[in-house]
C-alpha positions as CSV (number, residue, x, y, z in Angstrom):
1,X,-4.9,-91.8,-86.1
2,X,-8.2,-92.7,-84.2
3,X,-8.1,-92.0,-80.7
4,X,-10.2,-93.8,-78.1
5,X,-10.6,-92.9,-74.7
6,X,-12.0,-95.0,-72.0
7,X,-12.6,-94.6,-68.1
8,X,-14.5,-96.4,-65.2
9,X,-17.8,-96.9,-65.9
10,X,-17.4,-97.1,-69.9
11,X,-19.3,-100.1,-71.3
12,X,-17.7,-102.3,-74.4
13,X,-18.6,-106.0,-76.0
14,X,-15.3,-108.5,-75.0
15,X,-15.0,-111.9,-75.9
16,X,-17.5,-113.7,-72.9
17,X,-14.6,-116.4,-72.4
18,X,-12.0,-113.4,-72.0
19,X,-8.5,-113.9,-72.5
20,X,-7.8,-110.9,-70.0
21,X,-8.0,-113.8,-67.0
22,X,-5.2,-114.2,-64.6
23,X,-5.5,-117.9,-64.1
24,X,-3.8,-119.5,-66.9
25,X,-6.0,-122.6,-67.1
26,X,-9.1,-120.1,-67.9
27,X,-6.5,-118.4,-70.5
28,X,-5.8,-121.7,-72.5
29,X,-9.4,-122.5,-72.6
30,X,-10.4,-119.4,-73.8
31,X,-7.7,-119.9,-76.8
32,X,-8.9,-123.0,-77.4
33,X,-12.7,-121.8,-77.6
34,X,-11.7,-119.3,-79.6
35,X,-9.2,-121.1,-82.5
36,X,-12.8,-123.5,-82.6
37,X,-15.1,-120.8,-83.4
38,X,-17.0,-120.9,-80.2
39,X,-16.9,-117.2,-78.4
40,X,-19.6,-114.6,-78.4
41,X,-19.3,-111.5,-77.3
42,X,-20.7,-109.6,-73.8
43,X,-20.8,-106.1,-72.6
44,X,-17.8,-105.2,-69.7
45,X,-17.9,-102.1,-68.1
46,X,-14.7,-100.9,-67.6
47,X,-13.0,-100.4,-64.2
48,X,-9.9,-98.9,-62.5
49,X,-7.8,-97.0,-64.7
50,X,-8.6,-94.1,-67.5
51,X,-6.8,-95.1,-71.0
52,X,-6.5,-93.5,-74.5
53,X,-6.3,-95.9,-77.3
54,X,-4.4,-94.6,-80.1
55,X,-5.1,-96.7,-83.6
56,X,-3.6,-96.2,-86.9
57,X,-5.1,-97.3,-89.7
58,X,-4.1,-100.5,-90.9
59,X,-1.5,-101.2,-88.4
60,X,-1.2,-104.6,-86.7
61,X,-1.0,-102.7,-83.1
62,X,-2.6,-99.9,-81.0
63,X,-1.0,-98.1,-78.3
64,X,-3.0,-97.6,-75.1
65,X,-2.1,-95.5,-72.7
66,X,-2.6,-95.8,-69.0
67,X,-3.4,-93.2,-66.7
68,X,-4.0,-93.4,-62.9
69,X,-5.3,-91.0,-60.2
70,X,-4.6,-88.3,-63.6
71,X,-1.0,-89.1,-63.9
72,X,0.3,-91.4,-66.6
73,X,1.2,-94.9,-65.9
74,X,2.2,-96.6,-68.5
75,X,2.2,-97.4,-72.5
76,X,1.0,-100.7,-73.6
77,X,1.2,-102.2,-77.0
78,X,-1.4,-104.7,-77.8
79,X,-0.7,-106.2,-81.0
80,X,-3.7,-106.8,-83.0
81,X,-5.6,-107.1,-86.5
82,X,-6.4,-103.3,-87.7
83,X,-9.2,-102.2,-86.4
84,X,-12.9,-101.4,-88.5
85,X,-15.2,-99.7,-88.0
86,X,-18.6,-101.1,-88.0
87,X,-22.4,-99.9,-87.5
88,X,-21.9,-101.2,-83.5
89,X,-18.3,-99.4,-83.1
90,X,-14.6,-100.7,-83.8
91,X,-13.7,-104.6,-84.3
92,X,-10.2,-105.8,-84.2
93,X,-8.8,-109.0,-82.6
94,X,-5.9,-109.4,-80.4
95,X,-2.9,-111.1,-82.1
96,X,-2.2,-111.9,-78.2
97,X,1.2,-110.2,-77.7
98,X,2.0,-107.5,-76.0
99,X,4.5,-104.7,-75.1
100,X,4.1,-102.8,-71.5
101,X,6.5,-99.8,-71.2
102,X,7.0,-98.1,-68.0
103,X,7.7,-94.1,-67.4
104,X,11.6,-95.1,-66.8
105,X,11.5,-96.4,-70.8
106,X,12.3,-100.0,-69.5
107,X,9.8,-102.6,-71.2
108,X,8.9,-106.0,-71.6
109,X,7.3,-108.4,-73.8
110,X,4.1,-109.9,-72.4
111,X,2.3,-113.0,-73.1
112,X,4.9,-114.6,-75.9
113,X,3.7,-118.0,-74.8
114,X,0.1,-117.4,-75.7
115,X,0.9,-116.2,-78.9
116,X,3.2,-118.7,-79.8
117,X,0.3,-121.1,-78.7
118,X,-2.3,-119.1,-80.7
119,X,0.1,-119.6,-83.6
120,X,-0.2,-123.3,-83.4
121,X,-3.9,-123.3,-82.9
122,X,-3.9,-121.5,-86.0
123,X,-5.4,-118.9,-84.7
124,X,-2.2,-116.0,-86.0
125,X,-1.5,-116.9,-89.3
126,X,1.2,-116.9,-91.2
127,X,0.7,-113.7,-92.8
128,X,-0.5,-112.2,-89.9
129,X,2.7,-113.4,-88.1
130,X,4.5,-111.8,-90.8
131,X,2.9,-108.5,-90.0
132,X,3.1,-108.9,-86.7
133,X,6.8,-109.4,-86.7
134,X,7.1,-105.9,-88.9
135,X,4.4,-104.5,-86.2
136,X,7.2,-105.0,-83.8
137,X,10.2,-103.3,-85.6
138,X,7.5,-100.5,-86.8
139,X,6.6,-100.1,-82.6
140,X,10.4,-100.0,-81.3
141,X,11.1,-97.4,-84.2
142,X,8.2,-95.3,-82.9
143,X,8.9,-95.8,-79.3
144,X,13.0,-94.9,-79.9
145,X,12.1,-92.0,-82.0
146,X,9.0,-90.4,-79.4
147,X,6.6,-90.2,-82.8
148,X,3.3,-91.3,-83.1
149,X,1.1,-92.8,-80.4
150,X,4.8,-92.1,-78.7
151,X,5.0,-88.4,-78.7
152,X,5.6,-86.7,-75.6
153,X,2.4,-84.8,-76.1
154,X,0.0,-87.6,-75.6
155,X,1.2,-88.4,-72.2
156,X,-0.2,-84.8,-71.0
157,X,-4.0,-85.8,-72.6
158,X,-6.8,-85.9,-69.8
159,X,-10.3,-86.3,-70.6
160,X,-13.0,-84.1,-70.1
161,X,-14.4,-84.0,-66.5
162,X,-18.0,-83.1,-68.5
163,X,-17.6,-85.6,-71.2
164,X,-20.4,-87.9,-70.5
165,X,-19.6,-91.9,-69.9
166,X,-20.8,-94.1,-72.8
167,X,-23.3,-96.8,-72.6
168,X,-24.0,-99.4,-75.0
169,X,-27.3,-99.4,-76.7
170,X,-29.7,-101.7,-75.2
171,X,-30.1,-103.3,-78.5
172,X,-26.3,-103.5,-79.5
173,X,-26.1,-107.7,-79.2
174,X,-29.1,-107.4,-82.4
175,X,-27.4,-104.9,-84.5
176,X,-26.4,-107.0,-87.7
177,X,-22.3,-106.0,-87.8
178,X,-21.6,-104.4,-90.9
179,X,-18.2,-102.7,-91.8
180,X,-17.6,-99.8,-93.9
């Protein structure tokens, strides 16, 4: 399992038209840039709340954790392409749905109509909406069970008050992306 964390002040590359907007007009437009090919990426720095990402290989989700103030807040399921890693970092791409599960174990699915719109954009394909759908049953299995990214032991992880925050390199946009 690769484990990411992240915290304010932690730089990453995100799609420049993001599809983390509130307004939902922005949101379509950014599915429809991106089912056409036209994104690029900038750098974000990364604001608010500390996370750990946890990643297995090859699965079509990671499971981020959410901490606030130290305490944790939350899991969230982000359903994606498995992650690889390049020469710049880790690349995946966000299959668009989502699964946010509070501290009382209640949950909810989360953006159902952008995926079923990404699907018809042809941006999810079928065999990734395939996947995805086993991504699902593979997440409530985990979740029901407290295994994996699930185990109790995760929600007790706090970074490093001396780990130093991450920057980018100042040449990161010119680094031909490569994977291993």
């Amino acid at each position: 399992m690769l484990a990411l964390a992240r915290w304010p002040g932690v730089q990453g590359l995100v799609a420049t038209e993001s599809l983390h907007l509130a307004d939902t007009s922005s949101r379509a437009e950014a599915l429809t840039a991106l089912a056409s090919g036209r994104w690029e990426l900038g750098k974000r720095t990364w604001q608010g709340t500390t996370t750990l990402n946890l990643m297995l290989p090859g699965s079509y989700f990671s499971v981020i954790l959410f901490f606030r103030d130290n305490d944790f807040a939350r899991w969230y399921v982000n359903f994606e392409r498995p992650y690889r890693r390049t020469e710049i970092g880790i690349d995946t791409l966000d299959l668009l749905l989502d699964l946010v599960i509070d501290p009382d174990l209640s949950f909810r699915w989360k953006d159902e109509d952008e995926y079923r719109q990404g699907r018809r954009l042809g941006i999810i394909t079928d065999a990734e909406h395939h996947r995805v759908k086993q991504a699902r049953d593979q997440v409530i299995a985990l979740f029901e069970q407290r295994t994996g990214p699930f185990a109790e032991h995760w929600q007790s992880w706090r970074r490093s008050a001396e780990w130093p925050t991450p920057t980018l390199p100042t040449n990161v946009m010119d680094v031909p992306v490569t994977t291993e």
